[in-house]
C-alpha positions as CSV (number, residue, x, y, z in Angstrom):
1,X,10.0,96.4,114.6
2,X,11.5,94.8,111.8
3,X,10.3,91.2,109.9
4,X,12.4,89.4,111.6
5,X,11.7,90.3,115.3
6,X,7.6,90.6,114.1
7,X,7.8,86.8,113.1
8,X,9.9,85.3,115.7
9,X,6.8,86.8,118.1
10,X,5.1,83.9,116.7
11,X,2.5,83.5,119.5
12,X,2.2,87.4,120.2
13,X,1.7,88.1,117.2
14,X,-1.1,85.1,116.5
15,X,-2.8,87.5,118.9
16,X,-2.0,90.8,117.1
17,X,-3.2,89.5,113.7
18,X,-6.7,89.1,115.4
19,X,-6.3,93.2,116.2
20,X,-7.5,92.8,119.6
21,X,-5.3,95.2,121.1
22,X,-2.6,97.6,120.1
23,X,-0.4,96.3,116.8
24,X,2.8,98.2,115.0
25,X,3.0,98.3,111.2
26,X,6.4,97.1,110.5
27,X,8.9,100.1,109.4
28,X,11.9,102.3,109.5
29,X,10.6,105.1,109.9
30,X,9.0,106.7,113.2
31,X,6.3,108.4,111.6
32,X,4.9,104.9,110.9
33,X,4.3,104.5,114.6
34,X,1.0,106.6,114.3
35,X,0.2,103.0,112.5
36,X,-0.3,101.6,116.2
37,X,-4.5,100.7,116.3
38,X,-4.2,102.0,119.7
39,X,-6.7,99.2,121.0
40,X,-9.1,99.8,118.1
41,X,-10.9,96.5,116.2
42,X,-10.4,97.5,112.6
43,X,-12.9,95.7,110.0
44,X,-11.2,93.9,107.1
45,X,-13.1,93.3,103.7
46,X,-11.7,90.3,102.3
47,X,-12.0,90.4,98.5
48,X,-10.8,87.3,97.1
49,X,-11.9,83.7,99.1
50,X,-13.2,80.3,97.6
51,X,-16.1,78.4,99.2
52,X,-16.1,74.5,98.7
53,X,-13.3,72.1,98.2
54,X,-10.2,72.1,96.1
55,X,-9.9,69.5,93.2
56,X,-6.5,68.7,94.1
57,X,-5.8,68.4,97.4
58,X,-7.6,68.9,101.0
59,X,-7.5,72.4,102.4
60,X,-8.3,73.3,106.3
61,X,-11.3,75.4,106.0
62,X,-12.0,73.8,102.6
63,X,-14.8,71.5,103.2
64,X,-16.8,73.8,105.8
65,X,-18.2,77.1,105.0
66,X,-18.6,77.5,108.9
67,X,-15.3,76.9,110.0
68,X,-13.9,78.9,107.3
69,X,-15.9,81.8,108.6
70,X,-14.9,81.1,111.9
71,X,-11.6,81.7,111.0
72,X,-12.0,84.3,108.9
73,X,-13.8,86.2,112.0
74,X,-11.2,85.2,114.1
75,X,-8.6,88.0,112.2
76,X,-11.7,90.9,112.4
77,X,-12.6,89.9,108.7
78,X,-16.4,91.0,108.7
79,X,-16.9,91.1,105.0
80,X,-15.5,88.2,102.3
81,X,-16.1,88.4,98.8
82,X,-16.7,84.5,97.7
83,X,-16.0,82.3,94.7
84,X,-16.2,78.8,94.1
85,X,-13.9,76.4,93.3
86,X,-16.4,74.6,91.7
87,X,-16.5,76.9,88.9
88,X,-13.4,75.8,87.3
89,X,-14.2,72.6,85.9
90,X,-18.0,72.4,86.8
91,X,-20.5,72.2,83.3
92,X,-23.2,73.3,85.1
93,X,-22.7,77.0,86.0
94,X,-26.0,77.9,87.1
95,X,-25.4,75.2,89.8
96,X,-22.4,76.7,90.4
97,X,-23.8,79.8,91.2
98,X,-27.4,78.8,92.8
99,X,-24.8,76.4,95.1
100,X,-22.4,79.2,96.0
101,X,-25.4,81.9,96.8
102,X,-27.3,79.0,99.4
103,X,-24.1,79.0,101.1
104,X,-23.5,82.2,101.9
105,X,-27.1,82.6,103.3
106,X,-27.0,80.0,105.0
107,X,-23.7,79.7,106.4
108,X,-22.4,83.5,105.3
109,X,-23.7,84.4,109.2
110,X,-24.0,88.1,106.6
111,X,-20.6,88.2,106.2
112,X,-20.6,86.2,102.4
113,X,-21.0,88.6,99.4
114,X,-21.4,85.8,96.6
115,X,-19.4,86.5,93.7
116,X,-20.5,84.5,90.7
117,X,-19.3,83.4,87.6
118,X,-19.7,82.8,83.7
119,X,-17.8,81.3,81.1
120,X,-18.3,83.2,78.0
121,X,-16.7,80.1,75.7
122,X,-19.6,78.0,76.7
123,X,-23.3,78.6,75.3
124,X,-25.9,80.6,77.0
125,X,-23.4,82.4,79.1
126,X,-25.5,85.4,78.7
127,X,-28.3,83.4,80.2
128,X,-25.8,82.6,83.6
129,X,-25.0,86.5,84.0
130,X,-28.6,87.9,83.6
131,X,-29.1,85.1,86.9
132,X,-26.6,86.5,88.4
133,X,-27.7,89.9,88.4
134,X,-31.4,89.4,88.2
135,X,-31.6,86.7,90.2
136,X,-29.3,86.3,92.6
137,X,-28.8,89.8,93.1
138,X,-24.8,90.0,93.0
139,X,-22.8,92.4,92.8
140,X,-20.0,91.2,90.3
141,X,-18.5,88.2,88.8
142,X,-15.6,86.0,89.1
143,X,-13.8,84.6,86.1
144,X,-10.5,82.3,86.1
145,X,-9.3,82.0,82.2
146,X,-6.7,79.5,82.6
147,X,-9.3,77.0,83.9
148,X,-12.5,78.6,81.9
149,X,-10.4,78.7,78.6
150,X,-11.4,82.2,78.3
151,X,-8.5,84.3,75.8
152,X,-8.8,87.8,77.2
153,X,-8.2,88.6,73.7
154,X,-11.1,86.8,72.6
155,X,-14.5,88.9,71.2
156,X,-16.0,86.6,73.3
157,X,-14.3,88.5,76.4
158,X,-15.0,91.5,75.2
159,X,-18.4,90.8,74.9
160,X,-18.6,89.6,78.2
161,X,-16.6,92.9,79.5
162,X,-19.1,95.2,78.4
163,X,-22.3,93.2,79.5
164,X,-21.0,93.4,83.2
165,X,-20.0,96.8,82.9
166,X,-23.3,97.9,81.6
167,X,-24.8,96.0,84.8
168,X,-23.3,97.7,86.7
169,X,-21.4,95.0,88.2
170,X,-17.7,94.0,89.6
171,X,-15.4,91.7,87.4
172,X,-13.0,90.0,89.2
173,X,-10.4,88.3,86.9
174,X,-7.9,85.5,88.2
175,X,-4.6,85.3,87.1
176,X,-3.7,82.1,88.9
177,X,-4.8,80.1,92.0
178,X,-1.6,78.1,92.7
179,X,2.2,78.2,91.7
180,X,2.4,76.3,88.5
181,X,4.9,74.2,90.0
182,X,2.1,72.7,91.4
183,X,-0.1,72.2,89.4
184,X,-1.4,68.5,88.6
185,X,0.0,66.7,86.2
186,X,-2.7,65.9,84.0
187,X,-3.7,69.5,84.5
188,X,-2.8,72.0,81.7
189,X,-3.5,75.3,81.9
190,X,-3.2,77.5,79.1
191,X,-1.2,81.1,79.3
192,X,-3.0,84.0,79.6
193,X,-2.0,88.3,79.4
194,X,-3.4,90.7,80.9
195,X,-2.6,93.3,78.2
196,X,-6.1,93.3,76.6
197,X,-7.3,95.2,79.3
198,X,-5.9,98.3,78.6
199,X,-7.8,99.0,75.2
200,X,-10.8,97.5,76.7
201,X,-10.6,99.6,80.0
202,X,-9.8,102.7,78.1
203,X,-12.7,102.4,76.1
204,X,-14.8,101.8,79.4
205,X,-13.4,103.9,82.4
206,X,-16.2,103.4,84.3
207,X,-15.4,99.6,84.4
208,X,-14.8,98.1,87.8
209,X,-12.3,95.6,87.7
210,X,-10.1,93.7,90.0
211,X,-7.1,91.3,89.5
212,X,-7.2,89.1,91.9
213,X,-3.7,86.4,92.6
214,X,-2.1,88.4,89.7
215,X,1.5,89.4,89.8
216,X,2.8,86.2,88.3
217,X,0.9,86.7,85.4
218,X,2.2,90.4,84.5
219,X,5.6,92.4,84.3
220,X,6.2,95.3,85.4
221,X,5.5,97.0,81.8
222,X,2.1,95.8,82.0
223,X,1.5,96.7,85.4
224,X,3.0,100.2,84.4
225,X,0.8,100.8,82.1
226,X,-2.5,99.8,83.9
227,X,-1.9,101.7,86.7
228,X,-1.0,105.1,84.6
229,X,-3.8,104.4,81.7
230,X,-6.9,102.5,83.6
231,X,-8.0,102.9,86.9
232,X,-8.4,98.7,88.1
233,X,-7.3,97.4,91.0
234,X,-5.4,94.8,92.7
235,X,-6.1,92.4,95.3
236,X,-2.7,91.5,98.1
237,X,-2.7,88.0,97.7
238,X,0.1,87.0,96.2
239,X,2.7,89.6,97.2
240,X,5.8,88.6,98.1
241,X,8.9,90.0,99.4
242,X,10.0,91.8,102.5
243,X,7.4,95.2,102.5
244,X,5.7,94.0,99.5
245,X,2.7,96.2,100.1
246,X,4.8,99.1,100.8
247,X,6.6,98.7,97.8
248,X,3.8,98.4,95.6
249,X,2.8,102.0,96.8
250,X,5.9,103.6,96.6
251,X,7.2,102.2,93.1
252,X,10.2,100.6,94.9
253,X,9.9,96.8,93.9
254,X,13.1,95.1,94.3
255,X,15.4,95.1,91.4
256,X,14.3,98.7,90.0
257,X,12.2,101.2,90.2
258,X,8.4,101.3,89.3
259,X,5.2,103.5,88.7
260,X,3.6,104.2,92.0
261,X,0.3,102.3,92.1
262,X,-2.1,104.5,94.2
263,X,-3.3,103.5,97.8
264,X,-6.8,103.3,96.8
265,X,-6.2,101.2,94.1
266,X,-5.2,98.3,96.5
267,X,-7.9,95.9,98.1
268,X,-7.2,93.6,101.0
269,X,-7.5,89.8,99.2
270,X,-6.4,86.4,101.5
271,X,-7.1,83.8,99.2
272,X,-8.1,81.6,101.9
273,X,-8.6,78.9,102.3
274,X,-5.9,78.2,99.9
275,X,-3.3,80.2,101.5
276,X,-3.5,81.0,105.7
277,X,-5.6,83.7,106.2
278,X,-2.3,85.4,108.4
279,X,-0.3,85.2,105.5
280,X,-2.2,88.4,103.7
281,X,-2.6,90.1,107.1
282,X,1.4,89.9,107.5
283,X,2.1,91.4,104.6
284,X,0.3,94.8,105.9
285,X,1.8,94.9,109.0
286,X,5.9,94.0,107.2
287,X,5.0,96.7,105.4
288,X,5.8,100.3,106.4
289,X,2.2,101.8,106.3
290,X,0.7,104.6,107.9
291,X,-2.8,104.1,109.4
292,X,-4.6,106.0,107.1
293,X,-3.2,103.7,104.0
294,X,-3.4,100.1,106.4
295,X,-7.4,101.4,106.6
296,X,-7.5,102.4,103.0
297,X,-6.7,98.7,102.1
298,X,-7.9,96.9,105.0
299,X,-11.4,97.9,104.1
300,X,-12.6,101.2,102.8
301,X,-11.4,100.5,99.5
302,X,-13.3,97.4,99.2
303,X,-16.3,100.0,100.3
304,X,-15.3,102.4,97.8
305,X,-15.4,100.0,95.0
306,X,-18.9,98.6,96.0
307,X,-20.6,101.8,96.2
308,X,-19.0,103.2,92.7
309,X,-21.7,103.2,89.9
C-alpha cells in the first residue's frame, strides 16, 4: 500500500493507528509484508511529550494531563517520556520539576516517566540536578537551548554534560519545538549547533543522549558525522517526507545520498500534544519497515536506552 492509498483510508486507518488488529507497513517491496502485526497490540514508548500548556497558543490535550493520556493510550502508547512546557520561560525550576513529577503520579496512571530539566546559565543549577536525581528519582533531563539560552559551546554546557553523565542519567536536548515561522513575534530565539557534541561525546562514549525535534537544526554533515563518530540517538518527531523513517535507515534522504544511521539508534518521539499523536505513528507505517526494525523503534530501543549504564 502506498501513501496515497494508506491516507485516503482515513477512517480505516484511525483504527489501524490504534493497532487493534492487523496493519501493513507501507512499501515496495513484498518482503515488507512480514511487517503485518498479524492481530498483535504492540507497546509504543513515546520519548519526547510536554505536560501543561503552551505559551502561545491552546493545544487539545494541552491543558489536561488525563486527556492527553487518554489519547496517548488510545494509539497503544504505554510508556511517555514527559517534559514541561513550563520549563522554557519559568524562573523557578525546582517548581518546574516538583510540578511536572506530581503530575505524572498522579495523573501518569504509570505510564509518565518525568523527564526534568536545568538551566546551567542560571545559578544553583547544580542544586536543580542533584533534585532531580536524588529526589525525584529521574532518570534523565530535558534541556531546550533556544529558550534556556544555553550555547552548546558554552563550559557551562559542558559542565552540565558531564554531571548527568556521571549520574548516570539521560539528556535529552531540543532542537526546536515549532517551525520558526511561527514563532511569536516578540519571541526571539537564539541559533544553536549541534556540532559541540561530537568532541564532548567522544570524550564520553558512555553518554546517553537524545536529540529530540532535531533535523531542522543540523545538515547532513553534522548528522554524518554523529552517527559515524558518537553513538546518540534520534527521536521521529519531526521527519518529513514520503518514507522519512525508511530513509533515515537506509542513507537515502531525498536529494543525495547519506550515512546509514542504525535502527537502534532511532526512538519513537510524538511530540504531542504539539503535533497529533498519528502524525509520528504515520511516518512508521509510510515507511518501508520490516517488523523487526517497526519494534526496534516503536519500543525496544526506548528499553534499550533506559536499561544502559
Amino acid at each position: 500500500m502506498d501513501r496515497r492509498k494508506f491516507i485516503s483510508h482515513s477512517l480505516q486507518t484511525t483504527a489501524a493507528l490504534a493497532l487493534s488488529g492487523p496493519v501493513l507497513a507501507a512499501g515496495q517491496h513484498p518482503e515488507h509484508e512480514t511487517a503485518l502485526l498479524r492481530g498483535d497490540e504492540p507497546e509504543i514508548i513515546d520519548t519526547n511529550i510536554n505536560l501543561f500548556e503552551w505559551p502561545f497558543r491552546t493545544l487539545k490535550y494541552g491543558t489536561s494531563t488525563r486527556s492527553l493520556i487518554e489519547k496517548l493510550r488510545r494509539h497503544r502508547i504505554t510508556q511517555a517520556w514527559a517534559g514541561s512546557f513550563e520549563a522554557l520561560f519559568s524562573k523557578n525550576i525546582d517548581l518546574v520539576n516538583s510540578r511536572l513529577v506530581e503530575a505524572c503520579q498522579k495523573d501518569g496512571k504509570g505510564m509518565l516517566i518525568p523527564f526534568g530539566t536545568v538551566n546551567p546559565s542560571w545559578p544553583d543549577w547544580e542544586e536543580d540536578l542533584r533534585r532531580c536525581h536524588e529526589v525525584h528519582r529521574m532518570v534523565g533531563i530535558r534541556i531546550y537551548p533556544i529558550y534556556q539560552m544555553i550555547d552548546l559551546s558554552d563550559p557551562l554546557f559542558t559542565k552540565l554534560f558531564h554531571a548527568v553523565s556521571e549520574r548516570g542519567m539521560i539528556l535529552q536536548i531540543v532542537g526546536d519545538l515549532e517551525d520558526a515561522r511561527h514563532l511569536h513575534p516578540i519571541v526571539e530565539v537564539r541559533p544553536m549547533s549541534f556540532e559541540p557534541l561530537l568532541a564532548l561525546l567522544k570524550e564520553r562514549p558512555q553518554a546517553r543522549v537524545q536529540l529530540l525535534h532535531w533535523n531542522g537544526r543540523m545538515g547532513q554533515k553534522l548528522l554524518n558525522q554523529l552517527v559515524q563518530e558518537t553513538s546518540v540517538s534520534l527521536d521521529i518527531s519531526r521527519l518529513e517526507s514520503n518514507g522519512a523513517v525508511g530513509r533515515l535507515i537506509e542513507g537515502k534522504p531525498w536529494g543525495g545520498s547519506a550515512t546509514p544511521v542504525p535502527v537502534d539508534r532511532i526512538l519513537f518521539g510524538s511530540h504531542a500534544p504539539y503535533f497529533p499523536v498519528e502524525a509520528a505513528v504515520l511516518r512508521l507505517f509510510e515507511s518501508p519497515l520490516t517488523r523487526e526494525q517497526m519494534t526496534a523503534i516503536m519500543h525496544r530501543n526506548a528499553e534499550n536506552f533506559l536499561k544502559k549504564s
